[in-house]
C-alpha positions as a printed NumPy array, in Angstrom:
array([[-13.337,  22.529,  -5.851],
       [-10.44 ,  22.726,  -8.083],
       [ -7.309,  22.294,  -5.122],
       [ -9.896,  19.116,  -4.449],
       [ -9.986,  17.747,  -7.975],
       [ -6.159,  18.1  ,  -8.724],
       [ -5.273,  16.66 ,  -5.633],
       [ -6.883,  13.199,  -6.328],
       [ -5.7  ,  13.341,  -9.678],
       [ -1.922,  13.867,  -7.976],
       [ -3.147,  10.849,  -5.89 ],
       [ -4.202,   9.014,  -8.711],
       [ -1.405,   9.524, -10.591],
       [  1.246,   8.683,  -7.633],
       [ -1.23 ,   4.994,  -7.307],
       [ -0.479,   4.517, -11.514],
       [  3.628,   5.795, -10.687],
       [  3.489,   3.199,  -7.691],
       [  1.867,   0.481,  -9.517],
       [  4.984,   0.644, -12.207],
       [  7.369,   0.855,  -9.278],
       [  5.954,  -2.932,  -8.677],
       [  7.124,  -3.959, -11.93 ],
       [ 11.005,  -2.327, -12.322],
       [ 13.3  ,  -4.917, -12.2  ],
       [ 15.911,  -4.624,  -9.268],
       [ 19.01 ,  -6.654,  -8.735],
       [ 19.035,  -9.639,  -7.304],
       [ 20.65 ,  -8.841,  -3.71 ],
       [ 17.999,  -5.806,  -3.504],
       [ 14.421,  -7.544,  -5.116],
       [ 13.798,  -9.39 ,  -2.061],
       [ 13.358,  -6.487,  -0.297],
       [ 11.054,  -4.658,  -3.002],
       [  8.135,  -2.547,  -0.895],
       [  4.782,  -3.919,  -2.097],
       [  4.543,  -0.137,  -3.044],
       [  0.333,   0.029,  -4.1  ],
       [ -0.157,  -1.565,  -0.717],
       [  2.234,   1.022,   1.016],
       [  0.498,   3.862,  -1.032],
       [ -3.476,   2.895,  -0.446],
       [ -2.255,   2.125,   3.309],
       [ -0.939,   5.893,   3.369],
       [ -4.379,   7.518,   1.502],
       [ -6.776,   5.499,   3.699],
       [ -5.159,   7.619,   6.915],
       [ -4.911,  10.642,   5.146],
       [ -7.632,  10.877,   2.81 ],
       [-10.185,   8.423,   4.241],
       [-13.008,   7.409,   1.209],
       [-11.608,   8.939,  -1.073],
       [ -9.61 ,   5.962,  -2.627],
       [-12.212,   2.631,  -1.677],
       [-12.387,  -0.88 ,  -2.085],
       [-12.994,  -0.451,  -6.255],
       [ -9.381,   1.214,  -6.185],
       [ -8.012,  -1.346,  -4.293],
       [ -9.968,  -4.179,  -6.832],
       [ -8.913,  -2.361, -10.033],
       [ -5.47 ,  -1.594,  -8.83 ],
       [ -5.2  ,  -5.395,  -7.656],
       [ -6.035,  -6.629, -11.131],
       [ -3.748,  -4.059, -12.714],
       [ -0.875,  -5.667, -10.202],
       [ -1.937,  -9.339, -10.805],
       [ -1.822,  -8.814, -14.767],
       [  1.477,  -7.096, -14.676],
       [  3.391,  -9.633, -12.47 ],
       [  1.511, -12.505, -13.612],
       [  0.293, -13.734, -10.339],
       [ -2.804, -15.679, -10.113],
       [ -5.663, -12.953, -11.679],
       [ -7.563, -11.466,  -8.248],
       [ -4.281, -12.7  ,  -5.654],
       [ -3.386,  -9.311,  -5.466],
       [ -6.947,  -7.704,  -5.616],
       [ -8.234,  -9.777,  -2.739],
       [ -5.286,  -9.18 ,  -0.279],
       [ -5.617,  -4.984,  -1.028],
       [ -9.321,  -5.195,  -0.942],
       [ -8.755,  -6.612,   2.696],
       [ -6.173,  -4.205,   3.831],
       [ -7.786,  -1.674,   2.45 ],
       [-10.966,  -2.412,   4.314],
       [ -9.283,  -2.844,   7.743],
       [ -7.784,   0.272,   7.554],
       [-11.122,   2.4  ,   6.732],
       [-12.917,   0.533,   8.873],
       [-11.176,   0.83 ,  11.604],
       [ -9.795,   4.936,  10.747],
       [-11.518,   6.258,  13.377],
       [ -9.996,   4.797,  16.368],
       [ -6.291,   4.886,  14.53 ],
       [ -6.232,   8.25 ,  13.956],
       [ -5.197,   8.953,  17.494],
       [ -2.373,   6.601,  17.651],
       [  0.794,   8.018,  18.092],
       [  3.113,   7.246,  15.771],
       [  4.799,   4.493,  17.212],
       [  1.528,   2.327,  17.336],
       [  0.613,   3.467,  13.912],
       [  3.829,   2.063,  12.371],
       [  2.719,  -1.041,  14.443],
       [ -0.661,  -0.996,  12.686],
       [  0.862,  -0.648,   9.23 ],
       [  3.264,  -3.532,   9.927],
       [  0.65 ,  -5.429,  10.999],
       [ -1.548,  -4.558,   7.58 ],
       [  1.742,  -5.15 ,   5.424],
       [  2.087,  -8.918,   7.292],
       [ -1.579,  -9.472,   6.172],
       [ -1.403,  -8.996,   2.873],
       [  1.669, -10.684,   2.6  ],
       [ -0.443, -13.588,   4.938],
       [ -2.957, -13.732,   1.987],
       [ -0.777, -13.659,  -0.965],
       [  1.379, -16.43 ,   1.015],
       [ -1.661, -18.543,   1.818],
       [ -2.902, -18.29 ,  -2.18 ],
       [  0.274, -19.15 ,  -3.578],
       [  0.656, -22.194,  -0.737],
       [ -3.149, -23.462,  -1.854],
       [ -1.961, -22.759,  -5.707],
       [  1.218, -25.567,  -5.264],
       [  3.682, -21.798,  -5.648],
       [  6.666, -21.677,  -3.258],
       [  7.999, -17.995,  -2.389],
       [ 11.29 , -17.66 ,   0.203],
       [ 10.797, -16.776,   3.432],
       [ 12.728, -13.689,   2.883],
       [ 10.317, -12.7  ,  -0.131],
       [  7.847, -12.562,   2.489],
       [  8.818, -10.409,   5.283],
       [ 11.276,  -8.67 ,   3.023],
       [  8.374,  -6.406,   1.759],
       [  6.785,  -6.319,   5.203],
       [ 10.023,  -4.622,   6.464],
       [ 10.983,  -2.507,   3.614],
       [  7.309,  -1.192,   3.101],
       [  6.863,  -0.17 ,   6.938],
       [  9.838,   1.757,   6.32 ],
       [  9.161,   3.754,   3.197],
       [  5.236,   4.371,   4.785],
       [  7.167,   5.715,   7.737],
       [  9.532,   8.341,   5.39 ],
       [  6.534,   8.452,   2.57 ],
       [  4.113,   9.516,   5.496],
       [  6.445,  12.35 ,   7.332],
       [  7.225,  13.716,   3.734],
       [  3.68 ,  13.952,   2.705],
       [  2.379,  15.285,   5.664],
       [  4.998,  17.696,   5.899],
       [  3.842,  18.697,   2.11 ],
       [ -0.137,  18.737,   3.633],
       [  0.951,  21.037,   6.377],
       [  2.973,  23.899,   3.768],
       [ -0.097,  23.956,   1.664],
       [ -2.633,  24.766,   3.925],
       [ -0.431,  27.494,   5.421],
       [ -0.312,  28.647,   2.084],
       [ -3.889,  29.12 ,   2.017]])
């Protein structure tokens, strides 16, 4: 009960270290490219800790991201709350992907919510680059890819340890 406890407050804590990541300021050749990192880190604890972290993460972790960037309050809580519902909802039959189709599945999640925050800014009058878009797409499938194989590497030590 205790290993079980501590390791959603570790979880927690690496959604609150992920959700500052979202806010340092990066130089101007490299922001483009910033991971949408609370995206890439609920994608990664809906496969390996299915309902544990829920929609009401993904809402209060949206709001959290929309008050610290100063997007449009619930842009960023709508888009998560609909990744994050496609990818328990659908958990089951993922699971068995290899790995290749997985990062396909991730991609495809990241291009969503970048579809929804694109599609609220276009209906608020906002215009984003092209390369702010599918920067984060690209970037994010990468670090799930390396964030994924690192943790799961991690997974695999402990429970040998047990």
């Amino acid at each position: 009960m205790a290993a079980r406890q501590s390791s959603a407050i570790g979880a927690l804590l690496g959604l609150f270290v992920m959700l500052a990541l979202s806010v340092v300021p990066l130089p101007e050749s490299v922001a483009p490219f910033r991971p949408d990192w609370v995206a890439v880190a609920l994608l990664y604890w809906c496969f390996a800790a299915p309902r544990r972290f829920s929609l009401f993460t993904a809402f209060f972790l949206g709001l959290a991201l929309d008050a610290l960037t100063g997007a449009l309050l619930g842009q960023h809580a709508l888009a998560l709350m609909l990744i994050v519902y496609l990818a328990e909802r659908f958990y089951l039959q993922v699971r068995v992907f290899p790995l290749s189709q997985l990062i396909v599945i991730i991609m495809a999640l990241l291009g969503l919510y970048e579809f929804v925050l694109f599609w609220i800014d276009g209906v608020a009058g906002r215009t984003v680059p092209l390369v702010e878009r599918w920067g984060p797409v690209v970037s994010g499938t990468l670090v799930w890819v390396m964030a994924s194989a690192f943790l799961e590497h991690r997974r695999r030590e402990a429970r040998a340890r047990i």
